[in-house]
Every structure is written in structure tokens, then in C-alpha cells.
C-alpha positions as CSV (number, residue, x, y, z in Angstrom):
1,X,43.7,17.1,93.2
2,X,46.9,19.3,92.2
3,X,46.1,22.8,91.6
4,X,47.0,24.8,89.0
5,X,50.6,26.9,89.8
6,X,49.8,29.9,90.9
7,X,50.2,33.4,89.2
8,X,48.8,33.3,85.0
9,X,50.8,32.6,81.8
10,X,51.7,35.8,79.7
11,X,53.0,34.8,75.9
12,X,55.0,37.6,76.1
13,X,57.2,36.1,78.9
14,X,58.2,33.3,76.5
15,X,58.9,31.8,73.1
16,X,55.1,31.9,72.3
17,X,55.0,35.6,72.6
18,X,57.8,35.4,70.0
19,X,55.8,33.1,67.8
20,X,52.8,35.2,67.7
21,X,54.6,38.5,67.3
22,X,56.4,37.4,64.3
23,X,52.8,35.7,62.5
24,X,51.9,38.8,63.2
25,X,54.0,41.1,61.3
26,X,55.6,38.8,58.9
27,X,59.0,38.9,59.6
28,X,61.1,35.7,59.1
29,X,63.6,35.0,62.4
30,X,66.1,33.2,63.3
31,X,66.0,32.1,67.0
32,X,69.4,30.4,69.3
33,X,69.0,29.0,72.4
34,X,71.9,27.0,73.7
35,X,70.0,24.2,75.3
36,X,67.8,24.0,71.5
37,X,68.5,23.5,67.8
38,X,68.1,27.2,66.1
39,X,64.7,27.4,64.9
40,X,63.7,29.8,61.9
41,X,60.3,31.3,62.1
42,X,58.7,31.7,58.7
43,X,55.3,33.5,59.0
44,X,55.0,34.0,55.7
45,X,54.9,30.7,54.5
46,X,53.5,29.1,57.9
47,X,56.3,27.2,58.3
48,X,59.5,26.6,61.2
49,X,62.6,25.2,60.1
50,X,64.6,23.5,62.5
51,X,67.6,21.2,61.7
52,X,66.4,18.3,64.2
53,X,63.0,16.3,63.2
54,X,61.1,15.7,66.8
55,X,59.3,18.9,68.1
56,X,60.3,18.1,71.7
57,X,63.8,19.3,71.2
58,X,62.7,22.6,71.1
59,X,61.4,22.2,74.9
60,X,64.0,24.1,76.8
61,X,63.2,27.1,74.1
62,X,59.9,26.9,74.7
63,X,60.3,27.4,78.6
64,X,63.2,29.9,78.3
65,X,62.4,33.6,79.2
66,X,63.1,35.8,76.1
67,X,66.2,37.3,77.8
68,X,67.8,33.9,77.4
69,X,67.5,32.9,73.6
70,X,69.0,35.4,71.0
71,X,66.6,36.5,67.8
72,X,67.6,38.3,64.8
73,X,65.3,39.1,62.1
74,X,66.1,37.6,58.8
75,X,63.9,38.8,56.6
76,X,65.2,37.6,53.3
77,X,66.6,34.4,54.6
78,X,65.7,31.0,52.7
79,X,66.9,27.5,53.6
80,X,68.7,26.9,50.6
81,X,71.0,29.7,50.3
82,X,73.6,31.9,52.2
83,X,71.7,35.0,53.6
84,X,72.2,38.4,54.9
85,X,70.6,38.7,58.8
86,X,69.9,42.5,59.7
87,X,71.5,43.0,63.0
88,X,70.3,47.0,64.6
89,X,72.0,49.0,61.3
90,X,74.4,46.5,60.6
91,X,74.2,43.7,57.7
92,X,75.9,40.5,58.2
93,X,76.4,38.0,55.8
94,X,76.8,34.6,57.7
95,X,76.0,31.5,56.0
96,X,73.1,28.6,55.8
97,X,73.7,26.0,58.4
98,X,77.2,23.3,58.4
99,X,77.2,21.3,55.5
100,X,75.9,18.1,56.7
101,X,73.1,19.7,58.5
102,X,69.6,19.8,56.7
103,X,67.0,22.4,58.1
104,X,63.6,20.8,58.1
105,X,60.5,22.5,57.8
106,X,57.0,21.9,59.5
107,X,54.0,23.7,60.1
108,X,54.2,27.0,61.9
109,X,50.7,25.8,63.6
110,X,52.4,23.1,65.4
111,X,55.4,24.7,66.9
112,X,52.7,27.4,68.1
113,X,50.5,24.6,69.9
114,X,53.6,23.1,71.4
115,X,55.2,26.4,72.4
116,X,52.0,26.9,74.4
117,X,51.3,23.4,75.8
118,X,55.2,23.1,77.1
119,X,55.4,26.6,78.1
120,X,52.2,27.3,79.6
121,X,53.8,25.9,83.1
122,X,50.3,24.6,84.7
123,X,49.2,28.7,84.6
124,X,45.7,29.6,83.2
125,X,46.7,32.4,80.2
126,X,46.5,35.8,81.2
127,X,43.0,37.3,80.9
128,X,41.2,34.2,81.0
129,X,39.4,33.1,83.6
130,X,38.9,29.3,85.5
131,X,35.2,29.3,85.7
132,X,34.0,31.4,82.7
133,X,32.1,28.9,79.7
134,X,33.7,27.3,77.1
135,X,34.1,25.3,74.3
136,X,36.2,23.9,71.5
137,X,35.1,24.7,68.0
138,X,36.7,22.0,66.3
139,X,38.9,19.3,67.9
140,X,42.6,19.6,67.6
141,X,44.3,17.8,64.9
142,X,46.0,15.1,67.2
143,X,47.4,13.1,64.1
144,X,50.3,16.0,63.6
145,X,50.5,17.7,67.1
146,X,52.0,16.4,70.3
147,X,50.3,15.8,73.0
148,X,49.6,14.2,76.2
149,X,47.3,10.6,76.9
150,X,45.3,12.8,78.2
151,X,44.7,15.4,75.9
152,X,42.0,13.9,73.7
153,X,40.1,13.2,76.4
154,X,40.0,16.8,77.1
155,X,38.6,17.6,73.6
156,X,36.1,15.2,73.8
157,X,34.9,16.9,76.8
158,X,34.8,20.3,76.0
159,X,33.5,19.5,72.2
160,X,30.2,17.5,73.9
161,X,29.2,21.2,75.8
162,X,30.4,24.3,77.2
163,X,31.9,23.8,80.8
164,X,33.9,26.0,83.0
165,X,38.1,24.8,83.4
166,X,37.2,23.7,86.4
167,X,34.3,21.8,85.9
168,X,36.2,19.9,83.2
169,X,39.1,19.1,85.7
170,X,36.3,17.4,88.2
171,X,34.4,15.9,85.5
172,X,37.5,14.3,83.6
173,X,39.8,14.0,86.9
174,X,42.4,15.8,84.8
175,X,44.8,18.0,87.3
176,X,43.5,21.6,86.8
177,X,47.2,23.1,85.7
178,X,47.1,20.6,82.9
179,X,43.7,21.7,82.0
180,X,44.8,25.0,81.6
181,X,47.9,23.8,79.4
182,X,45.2,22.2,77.0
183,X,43.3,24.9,77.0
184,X,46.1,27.4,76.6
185,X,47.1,25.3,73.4
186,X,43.7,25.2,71.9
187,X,43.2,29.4,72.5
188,X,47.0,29.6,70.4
189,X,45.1,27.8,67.5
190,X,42.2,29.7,67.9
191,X,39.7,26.6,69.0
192,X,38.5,28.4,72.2
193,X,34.9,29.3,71.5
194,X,34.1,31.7,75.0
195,X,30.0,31.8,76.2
196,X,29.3,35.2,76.1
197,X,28.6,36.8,79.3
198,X,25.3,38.0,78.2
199,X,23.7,34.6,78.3
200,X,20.1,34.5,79.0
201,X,19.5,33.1,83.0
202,X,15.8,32.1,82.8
203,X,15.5,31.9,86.9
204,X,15.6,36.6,86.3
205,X,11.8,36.0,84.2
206,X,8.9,35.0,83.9
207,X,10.5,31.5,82.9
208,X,12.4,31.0,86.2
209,X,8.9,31.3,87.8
210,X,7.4,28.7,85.9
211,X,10.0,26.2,86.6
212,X,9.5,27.1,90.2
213,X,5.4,26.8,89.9
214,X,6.5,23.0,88.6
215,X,8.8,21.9,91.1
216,X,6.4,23.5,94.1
217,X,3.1,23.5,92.9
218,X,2.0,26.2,94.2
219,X,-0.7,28.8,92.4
220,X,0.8,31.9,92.0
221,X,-0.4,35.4,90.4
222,X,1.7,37.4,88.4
223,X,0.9,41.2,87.0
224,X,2.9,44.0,84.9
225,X,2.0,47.3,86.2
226,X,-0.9,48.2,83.6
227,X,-1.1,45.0,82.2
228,X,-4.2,42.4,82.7
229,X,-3.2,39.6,85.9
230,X,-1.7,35.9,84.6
231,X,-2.6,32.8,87.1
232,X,0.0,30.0,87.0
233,X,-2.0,26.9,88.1
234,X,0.7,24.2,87.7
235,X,-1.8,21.5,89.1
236,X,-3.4,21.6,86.0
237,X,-1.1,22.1,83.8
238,X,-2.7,25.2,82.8
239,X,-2.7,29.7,83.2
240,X,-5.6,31.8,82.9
241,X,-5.3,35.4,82.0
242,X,-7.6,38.4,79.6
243,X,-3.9,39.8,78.5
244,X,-4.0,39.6,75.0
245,X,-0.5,38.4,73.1
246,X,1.0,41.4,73.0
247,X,0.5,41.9,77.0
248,X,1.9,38.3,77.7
249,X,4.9,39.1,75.5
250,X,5.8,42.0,77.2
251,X,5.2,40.3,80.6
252,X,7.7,37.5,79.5
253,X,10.3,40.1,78.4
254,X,10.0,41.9,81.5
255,X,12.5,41.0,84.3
256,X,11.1,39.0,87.7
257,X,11.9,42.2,89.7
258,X,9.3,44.3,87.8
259,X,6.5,42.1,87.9
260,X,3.8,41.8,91.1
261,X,4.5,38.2,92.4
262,X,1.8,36.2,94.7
263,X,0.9,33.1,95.8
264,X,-2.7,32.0,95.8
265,X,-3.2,30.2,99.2
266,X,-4.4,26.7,98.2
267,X,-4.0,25.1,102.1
268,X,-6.1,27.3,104.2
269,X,-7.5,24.8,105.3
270,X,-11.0,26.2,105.3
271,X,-13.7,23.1,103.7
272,X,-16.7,23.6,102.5
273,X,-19.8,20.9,102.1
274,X,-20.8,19.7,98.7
275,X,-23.6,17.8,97.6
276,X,-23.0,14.8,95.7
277,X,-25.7,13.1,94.5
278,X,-27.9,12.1,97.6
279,X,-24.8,12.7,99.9
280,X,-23.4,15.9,101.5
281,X,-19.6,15.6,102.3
282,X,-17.2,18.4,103.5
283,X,-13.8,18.8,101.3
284,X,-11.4,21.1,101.3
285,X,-12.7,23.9,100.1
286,X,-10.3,25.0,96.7
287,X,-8.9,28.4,95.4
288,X,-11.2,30.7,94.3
289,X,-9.9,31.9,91.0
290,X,-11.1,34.6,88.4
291,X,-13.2,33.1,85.5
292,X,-10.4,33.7,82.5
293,X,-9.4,32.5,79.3
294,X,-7.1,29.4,80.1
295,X,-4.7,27.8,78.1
296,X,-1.9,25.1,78.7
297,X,1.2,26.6,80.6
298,X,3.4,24.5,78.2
299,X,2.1,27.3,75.6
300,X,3.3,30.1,78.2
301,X,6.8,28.1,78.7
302,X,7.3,28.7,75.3
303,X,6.7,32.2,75.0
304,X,8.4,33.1,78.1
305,X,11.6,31.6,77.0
306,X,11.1,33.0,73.3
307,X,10.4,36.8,74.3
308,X,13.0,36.9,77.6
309,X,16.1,35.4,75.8
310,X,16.2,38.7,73.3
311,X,19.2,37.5,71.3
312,X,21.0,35.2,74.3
313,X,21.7,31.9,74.3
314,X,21.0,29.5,77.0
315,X,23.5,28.4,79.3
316,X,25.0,25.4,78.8
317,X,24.4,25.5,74.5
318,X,26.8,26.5,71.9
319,X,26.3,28.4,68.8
320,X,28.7,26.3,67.0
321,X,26.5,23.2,67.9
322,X,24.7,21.2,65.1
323,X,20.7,21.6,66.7
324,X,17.9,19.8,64.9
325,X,13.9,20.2,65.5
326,X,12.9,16.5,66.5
327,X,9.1,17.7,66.2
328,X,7.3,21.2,65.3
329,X,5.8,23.4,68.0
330,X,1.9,22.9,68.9
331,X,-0.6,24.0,66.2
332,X,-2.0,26.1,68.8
333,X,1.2,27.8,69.3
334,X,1.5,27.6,65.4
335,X,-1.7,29.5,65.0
336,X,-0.9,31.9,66.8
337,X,2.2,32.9,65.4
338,X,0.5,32.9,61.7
339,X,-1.4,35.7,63.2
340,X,1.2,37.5,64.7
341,X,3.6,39.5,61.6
342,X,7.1,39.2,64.8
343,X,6.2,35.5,65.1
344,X,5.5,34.5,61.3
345,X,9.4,33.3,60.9
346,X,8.5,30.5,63.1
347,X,7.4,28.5,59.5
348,X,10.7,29.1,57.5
349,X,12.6,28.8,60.8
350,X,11.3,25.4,61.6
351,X,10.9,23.8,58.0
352,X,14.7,24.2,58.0
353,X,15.3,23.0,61.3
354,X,13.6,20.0,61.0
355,X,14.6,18.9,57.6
356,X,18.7,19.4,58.5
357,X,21.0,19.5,61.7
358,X,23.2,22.6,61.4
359,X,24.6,25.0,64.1
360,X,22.7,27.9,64.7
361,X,25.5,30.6,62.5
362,X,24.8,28.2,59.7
363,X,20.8,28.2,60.1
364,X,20.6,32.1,60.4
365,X,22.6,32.2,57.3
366,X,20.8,29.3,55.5
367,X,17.6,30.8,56.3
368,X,18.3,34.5,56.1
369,X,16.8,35.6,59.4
370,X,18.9,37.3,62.3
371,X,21.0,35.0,64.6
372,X,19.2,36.5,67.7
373,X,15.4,35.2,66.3
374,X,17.5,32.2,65.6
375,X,18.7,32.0,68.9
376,X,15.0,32.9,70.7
377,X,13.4,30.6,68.6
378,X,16.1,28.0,69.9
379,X,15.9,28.8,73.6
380,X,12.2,28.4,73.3
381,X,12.6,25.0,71.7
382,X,14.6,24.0,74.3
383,X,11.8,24.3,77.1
384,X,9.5,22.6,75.4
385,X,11.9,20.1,74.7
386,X,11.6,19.8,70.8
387,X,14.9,19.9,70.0
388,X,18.0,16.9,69.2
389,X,21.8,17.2,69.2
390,X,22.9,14.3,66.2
391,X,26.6,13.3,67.3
């Protein structure tokens, strides 16, 4: 597969620098390049103006270096009128383009996306990096800016879930430089939504464990310094534990490398005889485990993701993702909560949820309630599998 050019792409270095620069301060310019029609930059009404009507004449200004395109500022210039173009301390009064020649005007939006797309040169934008999350907030309007076959294919992909550049490139098959052209386009236009950094990795908690205890089977005991024992007996589908819920909360919350870690040998082979009914067999004799309160560890999967995420979103999810609850939590889980004053937004939280599919911003505003209990109560729903993503 072709790899990206090497080295990254700074707007400065070219006519998108320009582009941004002048939306940023306002300042109407009028830009020559010999190999290009002159282009007028209009910030203020979010419009170019350009005498010749297809976008891709402007290529060889988009790929020029700013030493080879002229720019004077014309602030008061209009396309309808001669105009005075401020030039250092000077003032010169020049003209509106040869008689003949009409200066059309299009979006400012689109010169911006193709300024990137054409200039970006197969090089990743400068600060941005090939294997961090992310995700398109809205898919680019592909009815009024050019683009490649290919390009839509892109959106599609990065609007399903968050991916890293190069993951899309090996999903899609795309050439990674032309990955990085897309998303160097999108990030112009602002679409670039980035996965924070701080996103919640289950496999540092109490979670991480539990997905291990499924996959291996094995018994294992887990303790907080001062805190009552837990025993994860995946077998059965159950833990037992005398930690009350504010105990198990704060083992959840704690991080893997703070909590007392065994496993319960359940193959010592050692067998032991039984009586059943007139017969006595031997059988492998099994774990001897404290007699505690047990509960189902689907309960504990819950909690674990709801008290370790604190505010972080799961990898691979998007805030900007419309979630809906396909079925409330357990009543036993419900129950609990009622009694518990930190858990009680679990009722408003899920009434919503399950009645409407909305991203999470939009259900922390709807509902009132912090976007980081929106996001535990999210994570946790994910675990235990109760959520849908409507298309």
C-alpha cells in the first residue's frame, strides 16, 4: 500500500494558511498567482470571488508556496466597483477586473476544503497524529465540494465509529496519504471530532479482571487494603463478598495495581469421597470458598464499568453518537440504586434514554445531569449490553 509522503503539512506553508489567516481577522484580499485566476478572499461575507467558474483552476494556487503568489489586502474592495488596494503606506487606485470579465462568487467554505484537499500533498497536518481516534461529526456536504470517488467512502467510515488514520486506510484500502488529504479537509471545516486521550481502558480495573475471569474461568479473589475480600466465581456466573456498596464502589474505582489479586486453585487435583445415596464415589474435591452474600457478577460488571469510567468514555464510542437504551438495567440493580442518593439519576437517566435516541451532549442537556454521569451511566450500559445505535 503507498505510504503517506513523508514530513507533515503546515497551512502556513500554503494558500490554506492564507485562507485561514484572513477568516480570521477579516480582511478582504486579493490574491495573483500566474499559473491561477486572481482569487478575492472575502471573510466577511464567506465568500471567494474568482473570475473562472470550476474550483480546480485554482490548483496550482493551492499548491504554490506563499513566496510565489502575490496578496494585497483590499479591505474596501467590492466586485462591482473600482477600488483602492492598500499597498505598505501607499494607496492605489487600480480598477475592477477587464470589461468582459465577471468575478464569480462562491462559498468561502469550499475554496477552504479544496485548498486543503489539493494542497495537503499526501502529508498528515501538522500536530496530528496517524493512530490517535477519530471521527467525523457530520459528513461533508459532497453535493457542493469537490472530491474524489473515494471520498465518501471515507465519511461513511469514519461517521459509523472512531478509528485511527491508519486503521481506516486498512479497513477501506484507501492509500494512507490520501487518507490524510480527507482528513486534512474535514479538520479545515471543522468535522474532525478527536477521542480524548483520557478515555477509560477497562483492562487498568476491576472490569478488565472480570472480562479476564470470563474468558479463563478461573476463581480469583480480589481485596482493597481495608476493605472486605470479593470472590469472582465466573463458573457460576456469580461473586460473593460482606463489602457493603459503598466498599464495592470504591473497589471498582480503584486502579488494578492497588488491589490484592489471587487465584483460587480450582485443579489441585486433590478428590474427596461423597456419599450419594447408597453409593460412595470419589470426585474432585472443589474450592473451598468463604460462606458470603453472592450475587450475579453481571450486577458487579455493571458497577465496575459505572464507578471506574469517572467521566471517560469508552474506546471505540463517540459522544456525538445517537445511543438508545434497548432495555432497562435489572430491578435488582434498580433497587439498589433507589437506595443509593449517587445512583438515584439512573430513573430520569434511563426513562429518557429509552424513550429517544440522542447523542450523549444532547441527553446531558435534555435531562439536566452532568455529561460525565451521562457518560458512566453509558459505559456501564455498554457491558451489560443494553444499549442500540439506530442508523
Amino acid at each position: 500500500m503507498p505510504q503517506a509522503i513523508e514530513g507533515t503539512f503546515n497551512p502556513a506553508f500554503h494558500f490554506l494558511g492564507l485562507i485561514q489567516k484572513a477568516m480570521s481577522d477579516g480582511i478582504t484580499r486579493h490574491c495573483v498567482h500566474a499559473g491561477s485566476p486572481e482569487v478575492y478572499l472575502v471573510p466577511a461575507e464567506q465568500i471567494y470571488y474568482t473570475a473562472h467558474p470550476d474550483i480546480k483552476a485554482l490548483e496550482a494556487l493551492c499548491l504554490a508556496a506563499p513566496f510565489d503568489f502575490s496578496v494585497e489586502l483590499a479591505p474596501d474592495w467590492r466586485p462591482d466597483k473600482d477600488q483602492e488596494v492598500r499597498a505598505a503606506r501607499m494607496v492605489i487606485h487600480r480598477k475592477v477586473p477587464a470589461e468582459g470579465t465577471e468575478m464569480l462568487g462562491r462559498p468561502l467554505q469550499e475554496l477552504l476544503w479544496y485548498a486543503a484537499l489539493c494542497g495537503s500533498g499526501g502529508q498528515l497536518l501538522q500536530g496530528c497524529y496517524a493512530d490517535t481516534q477519530v471521527s467525523l461529526t457530520s459528513c461533508p456536504d459532497f453535493s457542493h465540494l469537490v472530491h474524489r470517488e473515494f471520498d465518501p467512502v471515507l465519511a461513511a467510515s469514519l461517521l459509523e465509529k472512531s478509528a485511527a488514520l491508519t486503521t481506516v486506510s486498512e479497513t477501506t484500502g484507501i492509500p494512507l496519504a490520501q487518507v490524510f488529504e480527507f482528513y486534512n479537509a474535514c479538520a479545515a471545516l471543522g468535522l474532525i471530532m478527536v477521542e480524548p486521550e483520557n478515555v477509560f481502558d477497562p483492562a487498568n480495573y476491576l472490569l478488565g479482571l472480570l472480562q479476564k475471569a470470563d474468558a479463563d474461568r478461573q476463581i480469583r479473589r480480589c481485596e482493597l487494603t481495608g476493605h472486605a475480600a470479593i470472590y469472582l466465581v465466573p463458573d457460576e456466573g456469580r461473586y460473593y463478598t460482606e463489602a457493603d456498596p459503598a466498599e464495592l464502589a470504591k473497589l471498582c474505582a480503584a486502579q488494578l495495581s492497588e488491589l490484592e489479586v489471587s487465584i483460587v486453585d480450582n485443579n489441585s487435583g486433590e478428590e474427596e469421597i461423597v456419599q450419594v445415596g447408597r453409593t460412595r464415589i470419589r470426585r474432585k474435591k472443589e474450592p473451598s470458598l468463604p460462606k458470603l452474600p453472592g450475587h450475579p457478577l453481571s450486577e458487579l460488571m455493571f458497577h465496575a464499568a459505572l464507578y471506574a469510567s469517572q467521566g471517560r468514555l469508552l474506546s471505540g464510542y463517540n459522544l456525538n453518537e445517537a445511543v438508545r437504551l434497548k432495555s432497562w438495567p435489572d430491578k435488582a440493580l434498580l433497587k439498589e440504586a433507589a437506595s443509593i442518593k449517587e445512583e438515584r439519576y439512573f430513573f430520569p437517566l434511563a426513562a429518557f434514554m429509552s424513550t429517544k435516541a440522542a447523542c450523549l451532549t444532547d441527553i446531558a442537556e435534555a435531562t439536566q445531569l452532568p455529561l460525565e454521569r451521562v457518560i458512566d451511566f453509558h459505559n456501564a450500559c455498554a457491558v451489560a449490553d443494553l444499549l442500540e445505535h439506530p442508523s
